[in-house]
C-alpha positions as CSV (number, residue, x, y, z in Angstrom):
1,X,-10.2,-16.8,-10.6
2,X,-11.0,-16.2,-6.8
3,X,-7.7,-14.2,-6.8
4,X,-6.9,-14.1,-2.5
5,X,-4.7,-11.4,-1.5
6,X,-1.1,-11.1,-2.4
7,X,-1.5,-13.2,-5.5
8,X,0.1,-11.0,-9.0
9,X,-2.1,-9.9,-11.7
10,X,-1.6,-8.0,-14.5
11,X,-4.2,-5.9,-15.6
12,X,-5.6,-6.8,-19.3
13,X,-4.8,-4.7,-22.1
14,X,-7.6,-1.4,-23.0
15,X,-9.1,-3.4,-25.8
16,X,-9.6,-6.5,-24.2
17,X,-11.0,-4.8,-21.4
18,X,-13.4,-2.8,-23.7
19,X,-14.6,-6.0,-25.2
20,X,-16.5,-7.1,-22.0
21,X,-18.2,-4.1,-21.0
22,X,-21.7,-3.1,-22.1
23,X,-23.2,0.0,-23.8
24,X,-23.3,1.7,-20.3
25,X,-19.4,0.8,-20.1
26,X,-19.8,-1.6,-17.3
27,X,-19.7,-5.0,-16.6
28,X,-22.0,-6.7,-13.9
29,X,-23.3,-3.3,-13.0
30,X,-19.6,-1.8,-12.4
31,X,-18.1,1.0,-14.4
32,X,-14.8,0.5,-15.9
33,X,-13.8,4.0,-15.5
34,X,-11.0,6.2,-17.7
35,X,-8.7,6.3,-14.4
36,X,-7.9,3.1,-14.8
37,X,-6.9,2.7,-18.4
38,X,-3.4,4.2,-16.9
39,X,-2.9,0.7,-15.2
40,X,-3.5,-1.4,-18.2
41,X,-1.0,-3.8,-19.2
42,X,0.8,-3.3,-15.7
43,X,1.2,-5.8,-12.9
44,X,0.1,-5.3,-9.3
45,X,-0.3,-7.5,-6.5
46,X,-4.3,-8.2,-5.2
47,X,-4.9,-6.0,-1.9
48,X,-7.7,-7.8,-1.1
49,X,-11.1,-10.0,-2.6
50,X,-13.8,-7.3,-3.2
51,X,-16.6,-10.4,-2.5
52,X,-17.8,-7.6,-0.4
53,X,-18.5,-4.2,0.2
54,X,-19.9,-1.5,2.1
55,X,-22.5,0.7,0.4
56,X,-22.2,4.2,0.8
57,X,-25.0,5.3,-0.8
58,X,-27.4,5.1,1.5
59,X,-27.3,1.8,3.9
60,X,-23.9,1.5,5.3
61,X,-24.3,-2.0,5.2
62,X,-22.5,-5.1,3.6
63,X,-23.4,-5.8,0.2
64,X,-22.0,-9.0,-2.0
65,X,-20.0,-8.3,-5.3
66,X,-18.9,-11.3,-7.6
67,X,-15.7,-11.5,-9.1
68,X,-14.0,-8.6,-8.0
69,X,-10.2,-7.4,-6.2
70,X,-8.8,-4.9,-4.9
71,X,-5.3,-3.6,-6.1
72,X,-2.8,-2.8,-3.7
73,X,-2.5,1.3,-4.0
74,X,-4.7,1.4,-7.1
75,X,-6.9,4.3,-6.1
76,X,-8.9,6.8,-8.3
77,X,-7.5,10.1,-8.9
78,X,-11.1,11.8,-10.1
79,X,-9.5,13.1,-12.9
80,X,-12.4,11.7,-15.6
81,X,-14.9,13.0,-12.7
82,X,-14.3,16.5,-12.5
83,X,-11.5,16.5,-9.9
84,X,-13.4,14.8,-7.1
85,X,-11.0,14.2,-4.5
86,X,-12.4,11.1,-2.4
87,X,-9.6,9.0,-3.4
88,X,-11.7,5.1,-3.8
89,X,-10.1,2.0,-4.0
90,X,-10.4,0.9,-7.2
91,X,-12.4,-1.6,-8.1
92,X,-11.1,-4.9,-10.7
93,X,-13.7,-7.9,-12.0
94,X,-11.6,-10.8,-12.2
95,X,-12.6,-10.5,-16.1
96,X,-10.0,-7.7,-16.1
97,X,-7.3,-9.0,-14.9
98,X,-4.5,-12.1,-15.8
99,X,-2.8,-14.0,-12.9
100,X,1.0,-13.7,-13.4
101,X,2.9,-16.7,-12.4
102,X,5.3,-16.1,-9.1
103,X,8.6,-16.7,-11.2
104,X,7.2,-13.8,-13.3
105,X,6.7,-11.3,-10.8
106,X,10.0,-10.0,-10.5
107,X,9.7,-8.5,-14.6
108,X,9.6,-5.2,-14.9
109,X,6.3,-3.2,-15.5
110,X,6.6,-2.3,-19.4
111,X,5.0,1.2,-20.4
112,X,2.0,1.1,-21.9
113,X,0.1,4.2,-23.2
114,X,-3.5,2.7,-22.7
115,X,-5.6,4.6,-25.1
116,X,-3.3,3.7,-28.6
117,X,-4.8,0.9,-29.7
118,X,-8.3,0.9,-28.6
119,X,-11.7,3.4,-28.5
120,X,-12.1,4.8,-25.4
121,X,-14.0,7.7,-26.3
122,X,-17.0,6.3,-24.9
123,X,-15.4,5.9,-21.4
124,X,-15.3,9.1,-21.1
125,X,-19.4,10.0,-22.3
126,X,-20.3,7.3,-19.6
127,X,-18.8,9.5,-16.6
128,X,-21.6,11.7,-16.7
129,X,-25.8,10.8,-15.9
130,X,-28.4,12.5,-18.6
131,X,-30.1,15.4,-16.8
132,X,-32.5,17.9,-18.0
133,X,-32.0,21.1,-19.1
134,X,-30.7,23.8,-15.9
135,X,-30.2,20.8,-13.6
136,X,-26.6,20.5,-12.3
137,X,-23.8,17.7,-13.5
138,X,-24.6,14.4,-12.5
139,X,-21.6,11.9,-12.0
140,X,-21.6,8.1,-12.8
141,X,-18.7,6.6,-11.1
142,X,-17.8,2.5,-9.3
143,X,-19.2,4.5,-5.8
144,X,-22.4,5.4,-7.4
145,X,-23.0,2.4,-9.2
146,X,-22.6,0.2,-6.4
147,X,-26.4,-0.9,-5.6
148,X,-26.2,-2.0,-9.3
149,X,-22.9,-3.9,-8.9
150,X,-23.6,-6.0,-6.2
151,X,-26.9,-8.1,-4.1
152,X,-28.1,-6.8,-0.5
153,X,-27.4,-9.1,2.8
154,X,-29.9,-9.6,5.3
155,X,-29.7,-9.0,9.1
156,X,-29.4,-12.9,9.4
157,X,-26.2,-12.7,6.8
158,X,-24.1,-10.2,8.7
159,X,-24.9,-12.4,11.7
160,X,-24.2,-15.5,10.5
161,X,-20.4,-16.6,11.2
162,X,-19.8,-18.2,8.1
163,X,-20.5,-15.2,6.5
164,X,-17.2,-14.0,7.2
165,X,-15.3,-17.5,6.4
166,X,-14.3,-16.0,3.2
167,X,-12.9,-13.1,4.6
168,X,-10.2,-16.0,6.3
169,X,-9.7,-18.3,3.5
170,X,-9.2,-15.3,0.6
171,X,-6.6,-13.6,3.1
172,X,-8.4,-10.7,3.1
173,X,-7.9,-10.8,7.2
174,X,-5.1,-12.7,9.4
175,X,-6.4,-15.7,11.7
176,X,-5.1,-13.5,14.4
177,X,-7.8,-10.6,13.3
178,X,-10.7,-13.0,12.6
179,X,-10.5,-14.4,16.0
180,X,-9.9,-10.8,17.8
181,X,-12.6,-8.9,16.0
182,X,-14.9,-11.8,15.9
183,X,-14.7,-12.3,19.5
184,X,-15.3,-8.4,19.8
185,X,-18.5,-8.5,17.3
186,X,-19.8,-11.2,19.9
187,X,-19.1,-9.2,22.9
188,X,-20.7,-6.0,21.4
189,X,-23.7,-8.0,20.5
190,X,-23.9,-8.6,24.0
191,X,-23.3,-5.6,25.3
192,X,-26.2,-3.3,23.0
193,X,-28.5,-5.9,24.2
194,X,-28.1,-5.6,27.8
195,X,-26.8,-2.3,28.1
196,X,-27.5,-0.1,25.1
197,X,-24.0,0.3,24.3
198,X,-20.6,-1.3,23.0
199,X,-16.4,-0.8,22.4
200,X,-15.4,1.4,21.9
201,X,-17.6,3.9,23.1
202,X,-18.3,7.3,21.5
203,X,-20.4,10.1,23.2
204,X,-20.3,13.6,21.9
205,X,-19.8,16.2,24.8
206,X,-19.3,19.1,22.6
207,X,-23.3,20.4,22.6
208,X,-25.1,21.4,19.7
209,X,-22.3,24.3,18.8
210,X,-19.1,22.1,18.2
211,X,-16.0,24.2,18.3
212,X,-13.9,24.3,15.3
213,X,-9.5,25.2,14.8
214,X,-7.3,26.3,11.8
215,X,-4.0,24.6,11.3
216,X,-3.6,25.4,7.3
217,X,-2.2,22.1,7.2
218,X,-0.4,20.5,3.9
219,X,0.5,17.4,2.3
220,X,3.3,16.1,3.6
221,X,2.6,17.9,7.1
222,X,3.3,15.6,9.7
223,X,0.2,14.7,12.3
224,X,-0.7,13.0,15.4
225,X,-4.4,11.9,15.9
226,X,-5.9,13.6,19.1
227,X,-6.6,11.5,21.9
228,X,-10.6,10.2,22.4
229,X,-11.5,11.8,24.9
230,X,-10.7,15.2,23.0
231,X,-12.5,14.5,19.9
232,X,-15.0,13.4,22.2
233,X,-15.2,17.4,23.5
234,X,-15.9,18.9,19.7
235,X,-18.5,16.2,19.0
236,X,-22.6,17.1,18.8
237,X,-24.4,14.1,20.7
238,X,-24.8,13.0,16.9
239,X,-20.7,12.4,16.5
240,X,-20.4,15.3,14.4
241,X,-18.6,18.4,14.0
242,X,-19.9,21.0,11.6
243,X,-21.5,18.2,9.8
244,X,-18.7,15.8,9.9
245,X,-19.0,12.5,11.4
246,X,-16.5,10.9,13.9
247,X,-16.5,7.2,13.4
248,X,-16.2,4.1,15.3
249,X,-12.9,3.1,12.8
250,X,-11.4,6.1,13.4
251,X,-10.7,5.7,17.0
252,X,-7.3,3.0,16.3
253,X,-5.8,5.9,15.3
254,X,-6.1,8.3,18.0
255,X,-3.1,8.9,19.9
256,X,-1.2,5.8,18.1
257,X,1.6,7.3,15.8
258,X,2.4,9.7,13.0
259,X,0.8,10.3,9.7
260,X,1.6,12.2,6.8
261,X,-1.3,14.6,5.5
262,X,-2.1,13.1,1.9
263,X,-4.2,16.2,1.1
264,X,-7.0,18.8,1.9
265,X,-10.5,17.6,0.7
266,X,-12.5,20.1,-0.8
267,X,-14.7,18.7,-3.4
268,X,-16.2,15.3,-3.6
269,X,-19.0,13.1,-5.3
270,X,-22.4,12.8,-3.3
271,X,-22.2,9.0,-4.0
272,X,-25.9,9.3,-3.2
273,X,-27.1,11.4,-6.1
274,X,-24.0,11.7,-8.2
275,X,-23.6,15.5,-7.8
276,X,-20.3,17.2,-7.0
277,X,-20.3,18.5,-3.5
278,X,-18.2,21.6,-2.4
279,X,-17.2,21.6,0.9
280,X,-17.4,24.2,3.3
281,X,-15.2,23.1,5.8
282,X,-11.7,21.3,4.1
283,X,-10.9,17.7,5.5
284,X,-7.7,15.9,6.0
285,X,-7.0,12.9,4.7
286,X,-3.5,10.7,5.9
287,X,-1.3,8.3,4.1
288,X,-2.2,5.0,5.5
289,X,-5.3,6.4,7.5
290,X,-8.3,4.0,6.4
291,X,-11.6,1.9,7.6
292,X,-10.3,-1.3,8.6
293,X,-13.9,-2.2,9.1
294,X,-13.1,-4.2,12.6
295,X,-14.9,-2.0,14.8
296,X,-17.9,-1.3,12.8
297,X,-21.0,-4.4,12.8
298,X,-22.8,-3.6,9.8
299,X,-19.1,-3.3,7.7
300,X,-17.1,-5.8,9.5
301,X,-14.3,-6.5,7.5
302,X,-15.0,-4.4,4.4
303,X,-12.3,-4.4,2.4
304,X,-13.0,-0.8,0.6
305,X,-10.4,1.0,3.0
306,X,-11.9,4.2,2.6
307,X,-10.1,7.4,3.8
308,X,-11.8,8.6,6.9
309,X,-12.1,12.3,6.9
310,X,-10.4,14.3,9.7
311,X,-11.5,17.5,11.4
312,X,-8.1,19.9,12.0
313,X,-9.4,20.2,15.3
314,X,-8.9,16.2,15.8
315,X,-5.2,16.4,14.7
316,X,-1.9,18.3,15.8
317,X,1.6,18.8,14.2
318,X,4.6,16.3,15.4
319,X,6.1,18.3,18.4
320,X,2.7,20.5,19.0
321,X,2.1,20.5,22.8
322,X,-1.6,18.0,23.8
């Protein structure tokens, strides 16, 4: 359909999605997952074309997916998955979904209780990988199935301008973005060739003991994003505190307005090998906090929108003194 963003779709019905998946309960190498069954027969307007994605498991680089959006809000809950609490943007093959017409729009979502009239027993066996006996759970999710989902790019393809064309024309960016972060891809290129580094720049100061702070913090707290240069002081010279890494996309957000904590993160899927991971040290995640992927060269202009994990000691409450 080569849905661009904003367009209205509703999502198919259960059994019509069943019906295109295979016996591994995927179609083109992505799970349809029990989470989502909660949104069928619903409408929802395309976040953004999923032709592209970042992959997590192991590169960190762009991959191509066919046939694929992004729903505006349409996030996984974990509940099929043992809780985990990474929060993904859902992902939708085109195969799954019904363009509504704009006069249409306005109707009223009806309520639709997903697993009446179709099997979806077998949605829920295809969560979990086969392991031998001893061995601990293994998850099967859309995060860890994404070499399987979508094709590698080379070097020459994240270099190549019109690899990004598509990002304009399916609205996935704003002419005003392509231009800006385009012209700032060029400059960085520049600048790592002649002088080793690029914007903006990130140098941990902290030493190989980074410090760490408590503020118990809630969902629904209010927060402010410390500034740089103070992140900058808790950081190892690999950008990490206790084993948590300070990114290049988290940086818009420092000292730049006031976020609501969504929730603490204590237990997530190693996208990587598909166990559950327990996490020493709680995150923070924040309402509207995400990767943009301007900043970052080998994800420029991903549209996963991942939440970017937050240290406490990178945050303070509304009204807390710098």
């Amino acid at each position: 359909m080569s849905l661009r963003a904003g367009a209205w779709v509703e999502v198919r019905s259960a059994a019509e999605i069943l019906a295109t998946l295979d016996a591994g309960q995927s179609l083109d190498g992505l799970p349809f997952m029990p989470e989502m069954l909660q949104f069928c027969g619903r409408r929802f307007r395309v976040y953004k074309s999923a032709h592209k994605t970042c992959d997590t498991t192991g590169s960190f680089k762009l991959r191509l997916m066919s046939n694929a959006a992004h729903l505006e809000g349409l996030r996984c809950d974990g509940e099929a998955h043992g809780g985990c609490q990474a929060g993904c943007l859902l992902f939708w093959k085109e195969s799954w979904l019904k363009r509504v017409p704009a006069t249409d729009v306005a109707a009223e979502n009806r309520e639709v209780h997903a697993g009446d009239h179709a099997d979806v027993s077998r949605l829920n066996g295809a969560t979990r990988q086969s392991v031998a006996a001893g061995e601990p759970e293994r998850f099967r999710c859309q995060a860890t199935e994404l070499p399987n989902a979508t094709t590698a790019t080379t070097r020459r393809d994240r270099f190549d301008p019109r690899f990004y064309i598509r990002d304009l024309t399916s609205g996935n960016v704003t002419l005003r973005q392509f231009v800006r972060f385009g012209a700032l891809a060029v400059a960085n290129s520049f600048l790592m060739r002649w002088w080793g580094r690029k914007y903006p720049h990130l140098c941990g100061l902290a030493g190989d003991k980074t410090p760490t702070e408590t503020l118990n913090l809630q969902p629904g707290d209010l927060v402010q994003v410390r500034s740089k240069d103070a992140i900058l002081r808790t950081l190892n010279s690999g950008l990490r505190n206790r084993g948590l890494g300070f990114d290049v996309e988290m940086v818009q957000y420092c000292e730049n307005g006031t976020f609501r904590v969504l929730r603490r993160v204590e237990k997530i899927i190693n996208e990587k090998t598909g166990h559950m991971m327990t996490l020493p040290n709680p995150c923070i995640v924040m309402d509207g906090v995400i990767c943009s992927g301007h900043y970052s060269a080998n994800r420029m202009f991903c549209p996963r929108a991942v939440y970017p994990y937050f240290r406490e000691i990178w945050l303070r409450r509304v009204g807390e003194d710098v």
